[in-house]
RORO-219896 format. One record per atom (N, C-alpha, C, O): x, z, y. Coordinates in steps of 0.1 Angstrom, whole numbers, plus 2048, in hexadecimal, padded with zeros to 3 digits. Example, Ala and Ser with C-alpha at 12.3 -4.5 7.8 and 13.67 -1.06 7.14 Angstrom:
<pts>
88484E7C7 87B84E7D3 88484E7DF 88E8557DF 8808477EA 8898477F5 88184F800 88685080B 
</pts>
This chain:
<pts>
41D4B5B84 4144BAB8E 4134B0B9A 4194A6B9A 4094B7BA5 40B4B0BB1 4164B2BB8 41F4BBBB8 4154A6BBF 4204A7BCB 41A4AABDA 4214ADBE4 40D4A9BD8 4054ABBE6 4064BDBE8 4064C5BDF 4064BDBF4 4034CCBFC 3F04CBBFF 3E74C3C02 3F34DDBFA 3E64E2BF8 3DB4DDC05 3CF4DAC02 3E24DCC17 3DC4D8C21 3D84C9C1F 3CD4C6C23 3E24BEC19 3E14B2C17 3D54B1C08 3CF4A6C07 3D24BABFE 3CD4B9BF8 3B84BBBFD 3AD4B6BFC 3BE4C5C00 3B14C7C09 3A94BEC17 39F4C1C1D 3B34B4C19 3B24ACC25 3A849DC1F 39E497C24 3B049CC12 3AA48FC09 39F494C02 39948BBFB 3984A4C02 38D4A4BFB 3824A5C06 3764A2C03 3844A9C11 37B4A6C24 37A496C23 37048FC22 384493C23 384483C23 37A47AC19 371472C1B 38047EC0D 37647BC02 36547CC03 35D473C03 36348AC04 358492C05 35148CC15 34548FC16 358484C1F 350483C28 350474C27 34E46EC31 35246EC1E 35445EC1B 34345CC15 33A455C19 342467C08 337467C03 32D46CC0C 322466C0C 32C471C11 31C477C18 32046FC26 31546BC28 32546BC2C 31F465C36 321455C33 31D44CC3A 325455C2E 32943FC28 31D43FC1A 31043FC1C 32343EC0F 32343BC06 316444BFD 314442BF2 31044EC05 30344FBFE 2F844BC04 2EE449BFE 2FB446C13 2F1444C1A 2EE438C15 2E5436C0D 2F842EC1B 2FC420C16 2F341BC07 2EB412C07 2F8426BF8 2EE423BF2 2E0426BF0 2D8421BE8 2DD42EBF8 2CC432BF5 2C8425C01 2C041DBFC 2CB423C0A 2C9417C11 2C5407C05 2BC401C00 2D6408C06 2D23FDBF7 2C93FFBE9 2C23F5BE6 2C9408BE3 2BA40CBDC 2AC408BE3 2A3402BDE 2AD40DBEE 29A40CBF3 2993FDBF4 28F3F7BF1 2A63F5BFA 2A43EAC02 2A23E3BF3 2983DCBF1 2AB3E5BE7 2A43DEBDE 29A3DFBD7 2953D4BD3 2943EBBD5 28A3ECBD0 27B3E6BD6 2703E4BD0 27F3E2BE4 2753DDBEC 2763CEBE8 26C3C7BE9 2813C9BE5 2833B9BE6 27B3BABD8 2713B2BD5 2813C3BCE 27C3BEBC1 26A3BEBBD 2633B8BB5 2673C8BC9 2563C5BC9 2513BDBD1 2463BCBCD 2533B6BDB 2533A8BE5 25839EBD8 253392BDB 25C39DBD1 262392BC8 259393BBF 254389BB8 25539EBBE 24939EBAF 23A399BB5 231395BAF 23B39CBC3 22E39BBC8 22B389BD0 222384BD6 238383BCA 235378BD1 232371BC4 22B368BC3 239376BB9 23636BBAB 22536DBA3 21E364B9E 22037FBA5 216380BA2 20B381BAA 20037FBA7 20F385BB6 204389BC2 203396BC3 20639CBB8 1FE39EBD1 2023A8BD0 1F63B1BC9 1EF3ABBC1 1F43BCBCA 1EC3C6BC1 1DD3C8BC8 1DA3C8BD4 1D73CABC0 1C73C5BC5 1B93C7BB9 1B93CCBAE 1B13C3BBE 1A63C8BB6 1A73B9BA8 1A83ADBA9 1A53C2B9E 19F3B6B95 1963B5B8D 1963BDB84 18A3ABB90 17F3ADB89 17A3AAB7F 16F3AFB7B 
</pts>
């Protein structure tokens, strides 16, 4: 079993649980948009960007 107390156990799931929502989800949706933007600036410099074609 554990050796942790129920207050100590409950201390590391606040901890845990406030690691993710305020660090580590933000952080990644940050990193998602920011790449998804580079990867269409990257596409739009090799092909040009979107536009009419006649």
């Amino acid at each position: 079993m554990s050796n942790s107390t129920p207050s100590s156990s409950r201390r590391r799931e606040w901890q845990t649980f406030l690691l993710l929502t305020v660090v580590l989800i933000p952080l990644l949706s940050v990193m998602t948009v920011a790449g998804y933007g580079f990867i269409v600036w990257f596409l739009q410099m090799i092909f040009g960007p979107p536009g009419h074609v006649s």
